[in-house]
C-alpha positions as CSV (number, residue, x, y, z in Angstrom):
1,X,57.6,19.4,-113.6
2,X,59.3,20.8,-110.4
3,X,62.4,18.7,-111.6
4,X,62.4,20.1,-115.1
5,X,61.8,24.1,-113.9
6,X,64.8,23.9,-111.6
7,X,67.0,22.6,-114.5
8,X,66.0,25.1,-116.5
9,X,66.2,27.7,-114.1
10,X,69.9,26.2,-113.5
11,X,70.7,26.6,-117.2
12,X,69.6,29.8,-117.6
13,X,71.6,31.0,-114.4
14,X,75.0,29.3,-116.2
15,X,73.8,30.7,-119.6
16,X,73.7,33.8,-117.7
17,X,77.3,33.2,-116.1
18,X,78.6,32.2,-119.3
19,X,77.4,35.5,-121.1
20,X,78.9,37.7,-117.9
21,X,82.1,36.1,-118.5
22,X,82.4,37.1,-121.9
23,X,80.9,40.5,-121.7
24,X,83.6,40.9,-118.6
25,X,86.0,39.5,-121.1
26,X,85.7,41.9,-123.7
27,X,84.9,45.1,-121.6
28,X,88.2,43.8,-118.9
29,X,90.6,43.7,-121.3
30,X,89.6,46.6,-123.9
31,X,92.0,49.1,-121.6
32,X,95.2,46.8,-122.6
33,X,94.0,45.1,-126.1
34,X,92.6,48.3,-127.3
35,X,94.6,51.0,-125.6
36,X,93.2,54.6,-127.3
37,X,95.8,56.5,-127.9
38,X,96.8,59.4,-125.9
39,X,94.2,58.4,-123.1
40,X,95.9,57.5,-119.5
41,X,95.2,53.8,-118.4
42,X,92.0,53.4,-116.4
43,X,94.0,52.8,-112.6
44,X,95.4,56.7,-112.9
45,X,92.1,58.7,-110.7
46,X,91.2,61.8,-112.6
47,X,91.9,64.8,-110.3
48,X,90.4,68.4,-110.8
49,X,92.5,71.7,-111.5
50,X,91.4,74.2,-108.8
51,X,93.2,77.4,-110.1
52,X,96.4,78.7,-111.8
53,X,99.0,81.0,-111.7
54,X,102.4,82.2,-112.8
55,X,104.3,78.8,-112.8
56,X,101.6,76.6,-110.7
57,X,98.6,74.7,-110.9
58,X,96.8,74.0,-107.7
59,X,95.1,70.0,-107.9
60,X,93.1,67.6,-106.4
61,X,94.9,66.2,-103.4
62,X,95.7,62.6,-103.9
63,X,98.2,60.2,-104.1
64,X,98.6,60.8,-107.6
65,X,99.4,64.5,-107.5
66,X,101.9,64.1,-104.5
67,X,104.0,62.4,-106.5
68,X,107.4,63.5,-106.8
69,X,108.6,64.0,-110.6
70,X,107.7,65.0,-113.5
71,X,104.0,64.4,-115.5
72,X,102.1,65.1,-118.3
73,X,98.7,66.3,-117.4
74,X,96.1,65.6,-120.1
75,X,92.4,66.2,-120.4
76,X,89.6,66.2,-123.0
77,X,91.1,69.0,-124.7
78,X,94.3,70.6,-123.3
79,X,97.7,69.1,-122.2
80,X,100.8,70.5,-119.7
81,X,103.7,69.5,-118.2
82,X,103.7,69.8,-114.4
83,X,107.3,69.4,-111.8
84,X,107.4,68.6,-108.6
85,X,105.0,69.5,-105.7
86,X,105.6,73.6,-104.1
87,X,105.7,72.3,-100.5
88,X,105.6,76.2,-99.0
89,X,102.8,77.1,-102.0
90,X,99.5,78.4,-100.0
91,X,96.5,76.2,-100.7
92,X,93.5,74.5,-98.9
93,X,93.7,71.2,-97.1
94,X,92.4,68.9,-99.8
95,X,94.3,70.5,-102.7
96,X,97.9,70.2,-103.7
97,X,99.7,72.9,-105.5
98,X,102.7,71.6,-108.2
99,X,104.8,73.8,-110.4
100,X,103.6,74.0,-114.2
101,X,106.3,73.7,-116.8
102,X,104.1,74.9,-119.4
103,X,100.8,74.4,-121.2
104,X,101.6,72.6,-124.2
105,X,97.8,73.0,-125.7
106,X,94.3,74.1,-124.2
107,X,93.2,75.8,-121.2
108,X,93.4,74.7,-117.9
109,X,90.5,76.8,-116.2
110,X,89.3,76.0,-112.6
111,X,87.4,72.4,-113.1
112,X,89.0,71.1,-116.0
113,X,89.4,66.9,-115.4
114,X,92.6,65.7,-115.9
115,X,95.0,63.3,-115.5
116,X,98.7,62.3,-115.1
117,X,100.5,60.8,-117.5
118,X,104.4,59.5,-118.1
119,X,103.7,61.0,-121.4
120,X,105.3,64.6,-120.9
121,X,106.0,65.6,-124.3
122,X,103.4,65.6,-127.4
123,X,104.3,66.5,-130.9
124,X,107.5,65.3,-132.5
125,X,111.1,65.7,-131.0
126,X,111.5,69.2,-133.2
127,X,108.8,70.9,-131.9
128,X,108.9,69.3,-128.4
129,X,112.4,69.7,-127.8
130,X,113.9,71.7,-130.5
131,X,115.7,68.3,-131.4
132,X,116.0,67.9,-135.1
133,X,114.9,64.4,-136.6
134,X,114.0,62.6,-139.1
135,X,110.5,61.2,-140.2
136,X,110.8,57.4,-141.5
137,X,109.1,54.4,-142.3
138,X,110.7,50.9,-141.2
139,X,109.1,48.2,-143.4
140,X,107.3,45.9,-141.7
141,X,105.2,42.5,-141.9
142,X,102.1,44.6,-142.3
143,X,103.1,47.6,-143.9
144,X,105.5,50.5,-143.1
145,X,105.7,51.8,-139.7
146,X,106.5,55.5,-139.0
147,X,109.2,56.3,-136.8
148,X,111.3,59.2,-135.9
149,X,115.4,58.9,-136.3
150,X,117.7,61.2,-134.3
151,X,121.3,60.8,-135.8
152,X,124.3,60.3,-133.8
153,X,128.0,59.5,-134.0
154,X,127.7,56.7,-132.2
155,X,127.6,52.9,-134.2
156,X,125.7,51.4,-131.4
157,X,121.6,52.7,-131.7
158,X,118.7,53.0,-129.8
159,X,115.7,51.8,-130.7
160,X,112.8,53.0,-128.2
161,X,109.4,51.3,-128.1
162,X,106.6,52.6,-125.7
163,X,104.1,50.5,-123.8
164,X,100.1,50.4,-122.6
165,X,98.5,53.7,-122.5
166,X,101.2,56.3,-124.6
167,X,102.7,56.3,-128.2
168,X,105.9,56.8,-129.6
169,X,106.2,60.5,-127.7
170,X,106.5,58.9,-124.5
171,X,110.2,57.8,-125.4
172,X,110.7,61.8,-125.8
173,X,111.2,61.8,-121.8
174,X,114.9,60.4,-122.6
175,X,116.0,61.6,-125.7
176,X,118.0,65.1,-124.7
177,X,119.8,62.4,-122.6
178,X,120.6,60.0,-125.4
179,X,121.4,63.0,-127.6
180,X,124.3,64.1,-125.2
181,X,125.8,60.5,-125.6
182,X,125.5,61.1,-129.0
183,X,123.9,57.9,-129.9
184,X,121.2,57.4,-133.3
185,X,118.3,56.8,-131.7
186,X,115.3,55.2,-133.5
187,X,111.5,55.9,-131.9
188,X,109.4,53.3,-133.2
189,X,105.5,52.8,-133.9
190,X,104.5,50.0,-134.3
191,X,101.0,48.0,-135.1
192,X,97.8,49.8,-133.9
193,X,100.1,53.1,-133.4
194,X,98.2,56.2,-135.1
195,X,99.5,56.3,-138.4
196,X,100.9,52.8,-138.1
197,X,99.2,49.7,-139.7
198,X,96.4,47.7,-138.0
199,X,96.4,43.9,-136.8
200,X,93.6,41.9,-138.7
201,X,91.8,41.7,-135.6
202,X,92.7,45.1,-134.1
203,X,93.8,44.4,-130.8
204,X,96.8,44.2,-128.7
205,X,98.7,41.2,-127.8
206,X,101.1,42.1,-125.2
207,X,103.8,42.3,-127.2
208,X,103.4,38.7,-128.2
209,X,103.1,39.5,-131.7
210,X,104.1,43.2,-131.8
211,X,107.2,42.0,-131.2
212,X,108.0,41.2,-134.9
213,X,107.4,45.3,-135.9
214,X,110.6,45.8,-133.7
215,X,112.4,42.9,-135.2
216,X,111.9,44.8,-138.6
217,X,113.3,47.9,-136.3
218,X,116.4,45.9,-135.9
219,X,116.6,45.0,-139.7
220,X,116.2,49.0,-140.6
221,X,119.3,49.8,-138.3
222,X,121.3,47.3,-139.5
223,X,120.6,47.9,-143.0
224,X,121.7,51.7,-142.2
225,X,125.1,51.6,-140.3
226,X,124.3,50.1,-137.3
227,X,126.8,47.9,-135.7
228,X,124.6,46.8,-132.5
229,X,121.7,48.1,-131.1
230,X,120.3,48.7,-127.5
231,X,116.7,47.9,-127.4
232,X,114.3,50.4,-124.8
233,X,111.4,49.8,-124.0
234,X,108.6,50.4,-121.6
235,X,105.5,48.2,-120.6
236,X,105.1,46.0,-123.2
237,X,107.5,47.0,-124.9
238,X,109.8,45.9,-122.6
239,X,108.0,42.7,-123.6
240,X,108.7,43.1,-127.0
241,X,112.6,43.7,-126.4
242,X,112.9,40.6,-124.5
243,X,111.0,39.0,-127.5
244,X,113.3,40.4,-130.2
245,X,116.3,39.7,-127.7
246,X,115.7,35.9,-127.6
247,X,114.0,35.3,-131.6
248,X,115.0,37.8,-133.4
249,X,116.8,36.5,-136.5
250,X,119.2,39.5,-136.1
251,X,119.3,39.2,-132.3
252,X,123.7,39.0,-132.5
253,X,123.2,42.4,-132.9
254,X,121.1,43.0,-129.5
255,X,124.0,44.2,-127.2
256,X,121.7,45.4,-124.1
257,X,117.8,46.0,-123.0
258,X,116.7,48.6,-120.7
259,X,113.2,47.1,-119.5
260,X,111.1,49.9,-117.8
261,X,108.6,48.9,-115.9
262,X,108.4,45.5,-118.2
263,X,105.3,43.1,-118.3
264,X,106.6,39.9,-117.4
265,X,103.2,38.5,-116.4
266,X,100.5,39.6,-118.8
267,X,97.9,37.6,-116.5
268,X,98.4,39.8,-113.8
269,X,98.8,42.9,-115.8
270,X,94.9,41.8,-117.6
271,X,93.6,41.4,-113.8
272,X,94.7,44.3,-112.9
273,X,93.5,46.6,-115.4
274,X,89.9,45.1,-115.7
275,X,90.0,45.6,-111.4
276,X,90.5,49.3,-112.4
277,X,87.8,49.0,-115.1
278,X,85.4,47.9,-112.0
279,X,85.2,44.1,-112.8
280,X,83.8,42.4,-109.5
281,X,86.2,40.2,-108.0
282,X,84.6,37.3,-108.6
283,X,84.2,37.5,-112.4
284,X,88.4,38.1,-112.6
285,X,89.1,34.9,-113.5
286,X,86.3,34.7,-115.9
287,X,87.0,37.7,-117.6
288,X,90.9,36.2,-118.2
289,X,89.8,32.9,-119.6
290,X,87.6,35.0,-122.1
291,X,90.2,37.4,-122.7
292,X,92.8,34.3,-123.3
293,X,90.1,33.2,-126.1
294,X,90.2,36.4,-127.6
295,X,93.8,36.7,-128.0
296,X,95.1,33.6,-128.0
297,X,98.0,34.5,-125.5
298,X,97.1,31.0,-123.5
299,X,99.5,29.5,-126.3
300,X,101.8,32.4,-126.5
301,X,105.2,33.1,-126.0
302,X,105.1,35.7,-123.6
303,X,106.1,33.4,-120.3
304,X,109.0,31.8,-122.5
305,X,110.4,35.5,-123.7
306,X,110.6,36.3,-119.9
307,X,112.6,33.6,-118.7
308,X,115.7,35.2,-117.3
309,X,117.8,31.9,-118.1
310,X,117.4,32.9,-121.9
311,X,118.5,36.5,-121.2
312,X,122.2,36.9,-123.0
313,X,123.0,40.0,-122.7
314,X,123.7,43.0,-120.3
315,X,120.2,44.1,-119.2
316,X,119.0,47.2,-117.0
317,X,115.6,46.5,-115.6
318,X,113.6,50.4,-114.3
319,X,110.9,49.4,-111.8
320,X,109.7,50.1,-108.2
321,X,106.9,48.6,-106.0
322,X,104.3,50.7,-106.3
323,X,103.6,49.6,-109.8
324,X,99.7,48.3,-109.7
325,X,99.6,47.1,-113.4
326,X,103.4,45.3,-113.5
327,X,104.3,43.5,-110.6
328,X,107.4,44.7,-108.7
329,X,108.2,41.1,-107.5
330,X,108.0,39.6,-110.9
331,X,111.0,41.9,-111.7
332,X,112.7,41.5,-108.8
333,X,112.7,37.7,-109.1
334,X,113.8,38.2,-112.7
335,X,116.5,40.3,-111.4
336,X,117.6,38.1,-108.8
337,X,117.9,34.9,-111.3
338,X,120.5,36.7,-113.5
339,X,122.5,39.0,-111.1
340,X,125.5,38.2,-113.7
341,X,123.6,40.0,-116.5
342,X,120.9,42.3,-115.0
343,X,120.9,45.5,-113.0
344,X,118.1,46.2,-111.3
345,X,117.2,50.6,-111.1
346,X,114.8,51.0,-108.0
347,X,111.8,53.5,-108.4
348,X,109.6,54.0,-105.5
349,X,106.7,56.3,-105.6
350,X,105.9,55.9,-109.3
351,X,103.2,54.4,-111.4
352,X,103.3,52.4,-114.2
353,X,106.3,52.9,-116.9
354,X,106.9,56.0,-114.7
355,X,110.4,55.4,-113.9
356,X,111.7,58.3,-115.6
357,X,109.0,60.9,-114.2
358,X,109.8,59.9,-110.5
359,X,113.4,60.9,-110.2
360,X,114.7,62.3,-113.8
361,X,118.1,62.5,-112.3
362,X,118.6,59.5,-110.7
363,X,117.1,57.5,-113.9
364,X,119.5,59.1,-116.2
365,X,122.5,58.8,-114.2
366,X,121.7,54.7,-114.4
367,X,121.4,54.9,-118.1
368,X,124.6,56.9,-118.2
369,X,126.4,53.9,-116.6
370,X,124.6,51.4,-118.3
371,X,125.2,52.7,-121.4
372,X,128.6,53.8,-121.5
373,X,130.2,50.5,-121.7
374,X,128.0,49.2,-124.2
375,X,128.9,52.4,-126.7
């Protein structure tokens, strides 16, 4: 009897484990396989606005709202654009006063949670940056996907694809820049995007199948004048431009990728974001193997995509080290394997697919020389 109610105590304790794992699973990986549009990723701390006034908004002090750059700040129900810290701006100890750009929507009253976020500009590209574009729907595997066009002189177009956490307005960050070069640029959403077609099982992959929507992005350029194209994107969709770069049936026409802040290892990028979502250390690897059932990304493609020996053409990688969802050294060893092809753009100080928000300037100016050959 004593023999029997200790195996069935054992059971139950694995049954137990088992049901953890999945429930860790599921709950770990909903910030990456079920991003919500609009809502920062679960490792940015909320901060609190303390007061306003003309041209500043006094914060929480933290790491986060010492960064240098530019943000979105978004809460609940309003949305700004906030510039660099006011270093000689009066304020208590545990608060940090940055200059406000504007309020795009909402109030910002004393005690109003919010957030950073890369994503500075909401709207579309007209009323954002008074950049006049053209709504259009890229036919796709699953159904049309909406995308804004800027035209340009140029032959060679940009196709921009956003990553975890943002939608296709986070690409607004670099369009004034491409619109001085003159170059088409094409802003892409694709699966899961609002407005955009769902997967049949609703989730994210990583890029591992998202991939195909900007494949279909290639095809649309083509089709319209588009002699190459230079493929952009952030997060995973850096992921999805390395896809498209090496199996894309139209992938002669890839003449360069800018990879900001790119997921190269989607296992560490999953263990990260379910440590921010509170997972206990000890259930991590648990909660991957249950997140690699859901998805199916044990048999993907993702690891063969990033391989730098399949990389053909001239690539600009954006990233930094304090990235905690992407790992810096994943890039850098990328980077280091392909020193022929690949330039690497260092970013310290800035959070995931932040490049641009850091140091504006400095981003741009390694676009510019990027670019310029390549047009």
């Amino acid at each position: 009897m004593r023999l029997r109610t200790t195996a069935v105590a054992a059971a139950t304790t694995l049954l137990s484990v088992g049901v953890a794992a999945v429930a860790a699973g599921r709950y770990a990986t909903s910030a990456a396989l079920k991003p919500v549009p609009d809502r920062p990723l679960p490792n940015e701390a909320p901060l609190t606005v303390h007061a306003t006034a003309a041209g500043q908004i006094t914060l929480t002090r933290s790491l986060a709202s010492l960064r240098p750059g530019t943000y979105g700040l978004t809460g609940r129900s309003c949305h700004a654009v906030v510039g660099p810290v006011i270093e000689d701006a009066p304020h208590p100890a545990d608060c940090v006063v940055r200059r406000l750009e504007r309020v795009t929507h909402g109030e910002l009253t004393p005690g109003t949670r919010v957030r950073l976020t890369p994503q500075a500009h909401i709207g579309n590209p007209r009323d954002a940056l008074g950049i006049d574009h053209a709504d259009v729907d890229v036919p796709a595997e699953l159904g049309p996907l909406p995308a804004w066009f800027i035209p340009g002189e140029r032959s060679t177009w940009v196709i921009t694809t956003h990553g975890l956490g943002t939608t296709r307005e986070h690409p607004m960050v670099v369009m004034p820049f491409l619109r001085q070069l003159r170059v088409p640029v094409l802003d892409l959403a694709y699966r899961g995007d609002p407005g955009a077609p769902r997967s049949e099982d609703g989730i994210s992959h990583l890029g591992d199948a998202e991939w195909r929507d900007l494949d279909a992005a290639i095809r649309y350029a083509v089709a319209y004048g588009a002699t190459g194209v230079v493929l952009h994107g952030w997060s995973i969709g850096a992921s999805m431009a390395l896809h498209a770069a090496a199996n894309s049936a139209l992938r002669h026409r890839v003449i360069g990728l800018v990879l900001d802040s790119p997921v190269l290892d989607w296992q560490a990028t999953l263990r990260a974001l379910a440590a921010a979502r509170g997972i206990p250390a000890p259930l991590l690897p648990l909660a991957l193997r249950a997140a690699e059932g859901r998805t199916g990304l044990h048999d993907s493609r993702l690891p063969e995509a990033a391989d730098p020996e399949r990389l053909s053409v001239p690539t600009l990688v954006a990233h930094g080290p304090d990235d905690t969802l992407a790992p810096w050294h994943v890039s850098r060893e990328f980077v280091d394997r392909r020193r022929d092809l690949v330039t690497l753009h260092t970013v310290r100080q800035a959070p995931h697919a932040a490049m641009w928000n850091a140091d504006p300037k400095a981003y741009e100016e390694a676009l510019r020389r990027f670019l310029i050959p390549l047009l």
